[in-house]
N, C-alpha and C positions, 0 to 999 in steps of 0.2 A: 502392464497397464494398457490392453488393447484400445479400450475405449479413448482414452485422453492420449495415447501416442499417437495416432491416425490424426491428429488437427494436422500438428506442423510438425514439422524437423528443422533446429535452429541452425539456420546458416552461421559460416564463418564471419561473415562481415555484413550487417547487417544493412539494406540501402531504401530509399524512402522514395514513395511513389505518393504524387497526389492525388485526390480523390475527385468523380466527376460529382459536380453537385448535380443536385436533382430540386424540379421546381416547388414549389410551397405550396401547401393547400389549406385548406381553413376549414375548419371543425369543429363542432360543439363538445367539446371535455366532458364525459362523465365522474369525473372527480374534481377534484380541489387541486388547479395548478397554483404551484406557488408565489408570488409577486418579491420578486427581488429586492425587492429596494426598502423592505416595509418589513419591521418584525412578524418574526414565526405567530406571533399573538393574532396577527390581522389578515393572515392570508383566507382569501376570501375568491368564491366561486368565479372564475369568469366566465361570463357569454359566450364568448368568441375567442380562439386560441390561434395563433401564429403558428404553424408546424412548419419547421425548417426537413425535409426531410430527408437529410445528407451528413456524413460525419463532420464532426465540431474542427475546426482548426485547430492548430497545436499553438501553444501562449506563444506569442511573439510572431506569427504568423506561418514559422516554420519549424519544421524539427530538429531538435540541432543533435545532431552523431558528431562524438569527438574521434574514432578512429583514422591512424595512420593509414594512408594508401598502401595496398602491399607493395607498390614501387617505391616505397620511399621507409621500408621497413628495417634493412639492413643500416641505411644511415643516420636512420632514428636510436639503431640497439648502439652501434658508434659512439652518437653521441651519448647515448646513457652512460657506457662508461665511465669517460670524460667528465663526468657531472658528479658533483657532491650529493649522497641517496640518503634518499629517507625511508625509513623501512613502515610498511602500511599492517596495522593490527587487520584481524577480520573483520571489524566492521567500519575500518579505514576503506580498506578491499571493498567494501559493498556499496561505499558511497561512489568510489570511481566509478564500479558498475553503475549504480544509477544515473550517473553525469555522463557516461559516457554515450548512453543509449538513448540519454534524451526526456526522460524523466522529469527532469526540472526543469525543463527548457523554457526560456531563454538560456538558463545560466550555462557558461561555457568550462565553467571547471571547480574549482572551492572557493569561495565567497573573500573577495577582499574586504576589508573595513566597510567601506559605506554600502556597500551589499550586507554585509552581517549586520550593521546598523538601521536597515532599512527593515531589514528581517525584524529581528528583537522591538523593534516602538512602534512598526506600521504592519507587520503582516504584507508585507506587498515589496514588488520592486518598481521602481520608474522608469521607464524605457526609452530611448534618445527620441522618440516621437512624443514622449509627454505622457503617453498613455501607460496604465499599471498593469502587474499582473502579479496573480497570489502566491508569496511564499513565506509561510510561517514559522519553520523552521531552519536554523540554519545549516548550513551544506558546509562544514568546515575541517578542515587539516590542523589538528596540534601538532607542535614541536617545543622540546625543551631547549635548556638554555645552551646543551653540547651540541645541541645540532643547527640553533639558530648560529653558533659561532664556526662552524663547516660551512655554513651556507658562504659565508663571508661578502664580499660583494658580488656572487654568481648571480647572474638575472632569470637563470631555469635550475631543476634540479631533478634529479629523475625518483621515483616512486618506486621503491622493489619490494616483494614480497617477502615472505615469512622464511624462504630459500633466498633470499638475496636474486629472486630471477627480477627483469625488468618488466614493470609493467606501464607504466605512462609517464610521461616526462610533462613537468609545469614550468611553466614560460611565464615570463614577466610577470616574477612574484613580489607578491609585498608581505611582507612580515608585520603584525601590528598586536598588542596586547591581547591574552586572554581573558580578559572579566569572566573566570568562573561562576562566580557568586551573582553576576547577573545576568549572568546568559541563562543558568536554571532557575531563577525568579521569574523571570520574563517567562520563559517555555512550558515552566510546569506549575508557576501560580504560588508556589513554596518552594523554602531549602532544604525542609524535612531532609533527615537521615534513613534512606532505605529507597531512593527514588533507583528503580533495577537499569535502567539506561545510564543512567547519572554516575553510580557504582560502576558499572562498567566499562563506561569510554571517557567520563568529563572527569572525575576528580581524581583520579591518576595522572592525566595526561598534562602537557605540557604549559607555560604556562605564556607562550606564544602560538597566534596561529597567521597559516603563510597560507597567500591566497595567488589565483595565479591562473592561466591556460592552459588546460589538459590538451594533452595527447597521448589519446591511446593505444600502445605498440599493439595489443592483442587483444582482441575480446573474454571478457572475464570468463574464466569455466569454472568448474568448482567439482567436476567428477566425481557427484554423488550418487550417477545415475538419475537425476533431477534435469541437466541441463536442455536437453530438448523439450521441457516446458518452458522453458526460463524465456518466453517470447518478449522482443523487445516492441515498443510502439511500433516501428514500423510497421515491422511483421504480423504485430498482432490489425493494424489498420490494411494491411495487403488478405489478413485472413477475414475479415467484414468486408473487403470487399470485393473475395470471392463466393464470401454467402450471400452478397446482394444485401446484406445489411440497411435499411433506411434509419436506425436508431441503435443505439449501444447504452446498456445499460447495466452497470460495474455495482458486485455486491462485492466488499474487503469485508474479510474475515481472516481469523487465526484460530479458530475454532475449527473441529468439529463440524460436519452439516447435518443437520437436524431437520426430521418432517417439517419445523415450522421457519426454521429455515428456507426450505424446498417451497412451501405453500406460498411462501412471502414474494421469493422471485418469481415463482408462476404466475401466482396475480397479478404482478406488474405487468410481466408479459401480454398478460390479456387485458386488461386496463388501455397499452399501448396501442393495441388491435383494435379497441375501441376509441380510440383517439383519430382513428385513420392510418395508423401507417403501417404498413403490407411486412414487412420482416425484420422484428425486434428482436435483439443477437442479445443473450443474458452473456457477459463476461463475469465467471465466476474468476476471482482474483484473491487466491492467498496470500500473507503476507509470508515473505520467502528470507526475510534478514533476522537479524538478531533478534532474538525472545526469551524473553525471562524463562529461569530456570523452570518452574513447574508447569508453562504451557506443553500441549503435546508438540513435541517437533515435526519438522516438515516432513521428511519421508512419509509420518505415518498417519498424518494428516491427510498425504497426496494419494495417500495406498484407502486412505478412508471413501476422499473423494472419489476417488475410481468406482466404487463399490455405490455410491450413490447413482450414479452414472449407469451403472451394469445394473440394478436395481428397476430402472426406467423412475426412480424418485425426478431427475431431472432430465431431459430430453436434450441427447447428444446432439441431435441436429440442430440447434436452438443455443447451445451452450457451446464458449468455448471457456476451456480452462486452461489457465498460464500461473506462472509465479510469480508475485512482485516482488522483487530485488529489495525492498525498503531495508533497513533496520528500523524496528519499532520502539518508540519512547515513551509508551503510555503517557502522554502528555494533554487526552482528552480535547477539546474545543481546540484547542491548539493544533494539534497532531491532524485533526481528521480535516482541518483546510489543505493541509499538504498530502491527505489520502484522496482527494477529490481530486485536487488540481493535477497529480499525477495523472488521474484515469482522463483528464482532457486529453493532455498528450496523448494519450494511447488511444483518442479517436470517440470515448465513451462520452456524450449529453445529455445520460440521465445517469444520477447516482443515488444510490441508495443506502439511508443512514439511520442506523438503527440507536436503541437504550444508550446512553453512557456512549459514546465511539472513541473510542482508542484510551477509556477510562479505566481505573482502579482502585481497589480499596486501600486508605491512605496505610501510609507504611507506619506509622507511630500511634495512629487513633481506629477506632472501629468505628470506620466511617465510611463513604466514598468522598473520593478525593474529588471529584467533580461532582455537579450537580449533574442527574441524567440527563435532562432535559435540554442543557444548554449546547450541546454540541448542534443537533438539527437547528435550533434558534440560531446558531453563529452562520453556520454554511449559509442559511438564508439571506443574509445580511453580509457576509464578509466581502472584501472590496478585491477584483479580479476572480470572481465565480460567478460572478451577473450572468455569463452566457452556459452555465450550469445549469440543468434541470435538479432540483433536489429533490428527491422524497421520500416523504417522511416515513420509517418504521413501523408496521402496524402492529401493532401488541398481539402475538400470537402464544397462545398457552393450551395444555392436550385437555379436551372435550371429552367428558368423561359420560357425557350421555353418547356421544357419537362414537367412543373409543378410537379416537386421532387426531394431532394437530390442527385445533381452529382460530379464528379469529377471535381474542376477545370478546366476549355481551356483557356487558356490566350491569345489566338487567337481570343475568341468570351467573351471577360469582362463583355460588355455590357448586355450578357444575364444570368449574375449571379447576384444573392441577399444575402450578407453575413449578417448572423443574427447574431447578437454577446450572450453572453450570459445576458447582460445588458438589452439590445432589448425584447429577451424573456422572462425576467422574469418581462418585464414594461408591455407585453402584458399580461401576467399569470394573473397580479396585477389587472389589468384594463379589465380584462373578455373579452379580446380578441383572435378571432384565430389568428394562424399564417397561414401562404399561405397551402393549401391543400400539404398532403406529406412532409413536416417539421418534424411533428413527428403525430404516431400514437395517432389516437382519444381515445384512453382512458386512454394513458399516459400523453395525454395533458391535461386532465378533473386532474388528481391528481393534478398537478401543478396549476392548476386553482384553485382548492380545498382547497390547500395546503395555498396559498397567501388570499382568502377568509378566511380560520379561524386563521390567526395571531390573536393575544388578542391587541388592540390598544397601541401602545407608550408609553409612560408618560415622561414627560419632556425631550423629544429630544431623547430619547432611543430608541433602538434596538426593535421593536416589538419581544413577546415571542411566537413563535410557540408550536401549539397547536398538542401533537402527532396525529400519525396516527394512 
């Protein structure tokens, strides 16, 4: 991956540098900036716009990295021993990465009680200065009942992996019920049967969860050939402000990138330029954790995006691309305040949110399970993203007078072809192109590629993709 290797190389331990602000200027907006405070219904032109033109501070004012000093690494693994362990599934593993690196910062490790309850009724946390900040989802560790009885009266316990190796030890825990049954009401709106996050890590799992202060002996790797994308905030705010960056502006995706994909960030970019500020940094941001079985996995997602990049679809000096650590919960309106509020940390003040975000069709009805609409309507309004820029997704579909991805005219319907991602991915299957201009020729061979080496079925199952 020439292209996207050349950003960064991820250090061992990752350390945080602040950013020099730069003064404000004032500018007439050519489009519709959003007003916070007022539903998505009312956002209305303004006059005169405020430009901050300096990276966004991280929630709580600072970044928080939970890693051990390497001087104090031998008697952290000591004490690991010594400790009663809890062993971490893989998408246990991916929440420490995210906590570890600062992701949800303020929070300092897995959510005790009034932190998980603050999550589940307010969408927010309270901070000892009075002041909130957004988190919608909660950050939490189950245990069952054998292992809440090891913990015994231990005040820390150590976290090992899938090998029994150690990976972060949690300090002044509290142990406090599981409400399964209203933690996925709350998150996803229903209890439906077939919610793909819910099956996988909530109704298996324990029916306690223990909350507490990480420390993390090691930095998470994952030796997929992935990890020197896997940039943390820091790193990714030390690499904006080697580009000189004056704005950051984060598209998440788990797809695929598509011409109207490509068209949509570039706009912005220029939109941005026309706002007044001198070098707007597109963060393109996969999501890098757990995903339902039939999405394309990460490798070949990442091997896709290279090919967009090598293409000149998107412009390398202008783009950086990293992984995001999440595990994803399709949990729509829900889920994409915790997609935003991460990209603050990571320095990004303008986000970008498209159809349905982080939506799906209901698992028992032929439906969607969210409304499209309402996610961009939430971000606008949700309480700890005020100092968020949102905006909004512009309906791009391929122009079949023009022969390539444009913008929506609802004056001329007739002359657009809306490919859904169903569509595309029966053509992938079936070793079809799609209409010239849909997506670049060598991002469409990977997908092609990609559906060509599934391993076949076996009794009605998921085919197993074959990495890249």
């Amino acid at each position: 991956m020439t292209v996207m290797a050349s950003l960064y190389l991820k250090s061992s331990t990752p350390t945080f540098h602040s950013l020099p602000k730069i003064s404000k200027t004032h500018v007439s907006p050519p489009f519709n900036a959003p007003l916070r405070r007022h539903p998505a219904s009312k956002i209305r032109r303004l006059a005169v716009v405020h430009i901050s033109a300096s990276l966004i501070d991280p929630d709580g004012g600072k970044l928080v990295q939970l890693f051990v000093p390497e001087s104090e690494k031998d008697s952290k693994l000591k004490q690991a021993a010594s400790l009663p362990k809890i062993r971490l599934s893989m998408i246990d593993l991916q929440w420490v990465h995210v906590l570890s690196e600062g992701w949800a910062s303020p929070l300092k490790g897995f959510m005790r009680e009034s932190q998980f309850l603050q999550t589940l009724h307010f969408n927010s946390l309270r901070l000892e200065d009075g002041s909130f900040v957004n988190m919608s989802l909660p950050i939490v560790l189950a245990i069952d009942d054998d292992q809440k009885s090891r913990v015994g009266s231990f005040t820390s316990v150590a976290l090992v992996d899938a090998k029994d190796h150690p990976v972060a030890i949690l300090n002044d825990i509290e142990i406090y019920k599981h409400n399964k049954e209203e933690r996925i009401a709350r998150a996803w709106g229903t209890t439906a049967h077939g919610l793909p996050y819910v099956d996988e890590a909530i109704t298996e799992s324990g029916n306690w969860l223990i909350g507490g202060d990480l420390e993390v002996i090691h930095p998470i790797q994952y030796n997929d050939g992935l990890d020197r994308f896997r940039l943390s905030p820091a790193q990714l705010r030390d690499e904006f402000e080697r580009r000189n960056a004056d704005a950051v502006f984060a598209f998440q995706l788990r797809n695929p990138v598509h011409n109207g994909h490509a068209l949509l960030m570039t706009d912005t970019r220029r939109r941005l330029l026309e706002m007044g500020y001198k070098n707007p940094i597109l963060l393109l941001h996969p999501l890098g954790g757990y995903t339902k079985a039939d999405d394309v996995p990460l490798s070949w997602r990442m091997k896709q995006h290279e090919k967009v990049l090598e293409d000149g679809i998107l412009d390398p000096e202008t783009t950086v691309v990293s992984i995001f650590p999440s595990p994803m919960h399709y949990a729509g309106p829900t889920e994409v305040q915790w997609h935003a509020k991460a990209r603050i940390n990571a320095g990004a003040n303008f986000y970008i949110v498209g159809r349905d975000p982080a939506g799906m069709g209901h698992p028992t009805e032929k439906r969607d399970l969210y409304d499209a609409d309402h996610g961009k309507k939430v971000l606008s309004m949700a309480p700890g993203l005020e100092k968020l820029n949102i905006l909004p997704f512009k309906v791009a579909a391929y122009d079949k007078t023009q022969g390539k991805m444009a913008f929506f005219d609802p004056s001329r319907a007739q002359d657009f072809l809306f490919i859904s991602g169903t569509k595309m991915r029966t053509l992938a299957k079936n070793k079809e192109d799609p209409p010239d201009g849909f997506m670049c020729p060598g991002g469409w061979q990977v997908l092609v590629e990609y559906y060509d080496r599934l391993a076949p079925s076996e009794n009605g199952a998921l085919p197993v993709p074959v990495p890249a």
